[in-house]
Phi, psi and omega in degrees: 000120148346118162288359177297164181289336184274359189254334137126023140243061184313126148079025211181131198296158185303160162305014181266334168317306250270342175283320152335290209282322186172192166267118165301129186288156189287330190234137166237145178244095209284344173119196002238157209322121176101307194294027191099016196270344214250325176267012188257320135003268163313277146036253218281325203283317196249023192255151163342291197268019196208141184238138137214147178301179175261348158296092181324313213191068166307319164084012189272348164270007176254059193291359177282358205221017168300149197226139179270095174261131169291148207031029178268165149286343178303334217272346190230000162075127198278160179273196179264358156293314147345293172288349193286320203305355212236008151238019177269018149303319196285154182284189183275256197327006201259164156263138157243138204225130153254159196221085176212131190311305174345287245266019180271306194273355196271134144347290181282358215274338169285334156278038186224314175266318154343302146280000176269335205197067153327322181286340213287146166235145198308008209297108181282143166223130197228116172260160164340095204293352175285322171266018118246027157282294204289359190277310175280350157285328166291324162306324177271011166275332194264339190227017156067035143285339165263145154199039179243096172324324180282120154301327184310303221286343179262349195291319189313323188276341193339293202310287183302343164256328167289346157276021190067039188241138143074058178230121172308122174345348213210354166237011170306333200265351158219069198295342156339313195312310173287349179285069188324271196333329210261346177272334187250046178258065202291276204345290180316306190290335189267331187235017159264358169259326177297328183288317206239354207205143174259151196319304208300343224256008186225120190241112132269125174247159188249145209249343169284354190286318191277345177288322180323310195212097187257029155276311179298315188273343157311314158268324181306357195291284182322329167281307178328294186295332215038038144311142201303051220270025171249048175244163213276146195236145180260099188299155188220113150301129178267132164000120205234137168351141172225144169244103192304156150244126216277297176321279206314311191300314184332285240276330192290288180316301179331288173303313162329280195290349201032048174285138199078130188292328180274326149355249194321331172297287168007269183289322185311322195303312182298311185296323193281308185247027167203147204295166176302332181275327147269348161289323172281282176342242203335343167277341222256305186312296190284325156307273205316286155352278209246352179273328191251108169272166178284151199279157153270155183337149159241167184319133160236031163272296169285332179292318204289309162342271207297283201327297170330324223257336198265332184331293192297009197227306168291334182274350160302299189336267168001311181268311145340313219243318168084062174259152146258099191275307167005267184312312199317318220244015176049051163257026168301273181297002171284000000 
C-alpha cells in the first residue's frame, strides 16, 4: 500500500511497517452510528481479555469520508503511527479491538483494513432502516451537521448535496455525510467486507436483537471473538434517540463559540466570574438537561414511505444474511 493520503496511510509507514510501529487490532466494530456501537463498546471495554482505546471512533481507515470540524483533531487526520499508538496499552495476551462507525459506509475502508489486518474479524450492527434514517438525522441535528428539521426535506435535498448545494459548514468538506438513503444500503455496505474477508471471520448483529437482550448478544460477540464469555457482564443500555432543541442550542453555541457582539460579551462575563471547570460541567450539565430532549413523534407518513422504498433491499438483506428480517423489522405486512 501506498504511503500517499489516498491509501488511508498518510505520512506514515506502510502495514508491512506495522510490526515496528505497534499492533493493528484483531477486531473491528464497523457500525453504524445509533445501532449500538457505542454500548457494545463499553461493554466489549471492560472485559479482561479485550483493549479498546478510550477513543470510541478513531476512523482511520475511512479516510475517504474524513469530515473537517474546526478544531477537531479529525480535520487533519491521524498518521499511522499515531492509530497504532491508540493501541499501545494493551499486554500481549489482550485483543484489541476499534470501534468506528465510518468504515461500515466508507468504499474503502474495508479493503484497507484487510491488508493492514487479514486476520481481522468484522462486527456489523445493522438497523432498521427507517428508524434508523430518523435516528441519525436527528443526531446529525445535535451535533450541527445537519441543519434541516425535516427528515422528508432532508431526505428530498440528497440530490442538491451531492452536487454540494444546501450543505452545512461542518458537511461541506463531506457531503457524503447527508445522503440518508445511501447510509441504509447495508447489502452493498456487507458486501465489500464479504469481497476481502471470509464468511466466518464477519458477525452481523441486529441491533433490535441487541436492544432486547444486550447480555446475549454481548457473548455472542465474545464467542465470536473467542474470549471468555462466562464472565460476569455490566449491562449497557445501546443508545437511545436524542433530540437537539435546536433555537435554545444555537444560542448556548453561540456563547460556547463566541459567535455574535453579545455572545462573546457573554462569555468574557462567564470566563471571568466563573472557574473553567465549572463552566465546562455547567454548559455540559445544562446540554444534558435542558438541549438534549425526547424527539418528537415521526412522521409515520414518511416511516411508512422509507419502509415501502427500503422493502426491497431487506428482502435481499434477508436472504444475504439467511434471516428473516422481513418479519423481525415488520416489512411483512408492506
Amino acid at each position: 500500500m501506498n504511503n500517499d493520503s489516498s491509501s488511508g496511510f498518510a505520512g506514515a509507514r506502510s502495514p508491512a511497517g506495522a510490526a515496528s510501529a505497534g499492533r493493528v487490532p484483531d477486531f473491528f466494530i464497523i457500525g453504524h452510528p445509533k445501532c449500538g456501537t457505542t454500548a457494545l463498546h463499553a461493554m466489549l471495554k471492560r472485559h479482561p481479555q479485550i483493549y479498546m482505546p478510550d477513543i470510541k471512533e478513531p476512523q482511520f481507515f475511512a479516510s475517504d469520508l474524513r469530515i473537517s470540524k474546526p478544531g477537531s483533531a479529525d480535520a487533519g487526520g491521524l498518521t499511522y503511527e499515531q492509530y497504532l499508538a491508540l493501541f499501545a496499552g494493551a499486554t500481549p495476551d489482550q485483543l484489541i479491538g476499534d470501534a468506528s462507525t465510518r468504515h461500515i459506509w466508507s468504499p474503502t475502508a474495508a479493503a484497507r483494513i484487510a491488508e493492514a489486518q487479514p486476520a481481522a474479524r468484522i462486527i456489523a450492527l445493522l438497523r432498521e432502516p427507517s428508524s434508523f434514517l430518523r435516528s441519525l438525522h436527528l443526531q446529525l441535528l445535535q451535533n450541527r451537521s445537519e441543519r434541516e428539521p425535516s427528515l422528508r426535506r432532508a431526505i428530498a435535498l440528497e440530490e442538491e448535496r451531492r452536487q454540494g448545494r444546501e450543505l452545512t459548514e461542518l458537511a461541506v468538506s463531506q457531503p457524503r455525510l447527508l445522503l440518508y438513503t445511501e447510509r441504509a444500503r447495508y447489502l452493498d455496505q456487507l458486501r465489500r467486507y464479504h469481497a476481502v474477508f471470509p464468511p466466518d471471520q464477519i458477525l452481523v448483529l441486529i441491533y433490535e436483537d441487541f436492544l432486547a437482550d444486550n447480555e446475549s448478544t454481548v457473548r455472542e460477540v465474545q464467542r465470536f471473538l473467542g474470549v471468555d464469555d462466562t464472565l460476569a457482564l455490566e449491562v449497557v443500555r445501546a443508545n437511545e434517540t436524542v433530540q437537539r432543541r435546536v433555537a435554545l442550542d444555537e444560542a448556548m453555541f453561540s456563547v460556547t463559540y463566541g459567535r455574535g457582539s453579545f455572545a462573546r460579551a457573554l462569555k468574557r462575563m462567564l470566563v471571568l466570574l466563573t472557574p473553567r471547570s465549572l463552566r465546562r460541567g455547567g454548559f455540559k450539565a445544562l446540554q444534558r438537561s435542558v438541549v438534549l430532549a425526547s424527539p418528537k413523534p415521526a412522521d409515520e407518513s414518511l416511516m411508512l414511505e422509507l419502509r415501502h422504498r427500503f422493502k426491497p433491499e431487506v428482502q435481499a438483506l434477508s436472504e444475504f444474511l439467511d434471516r428473516d428480517l422481513l418479519t423481525l423489522w415488520g416489512y411483512d405486512d408492506i
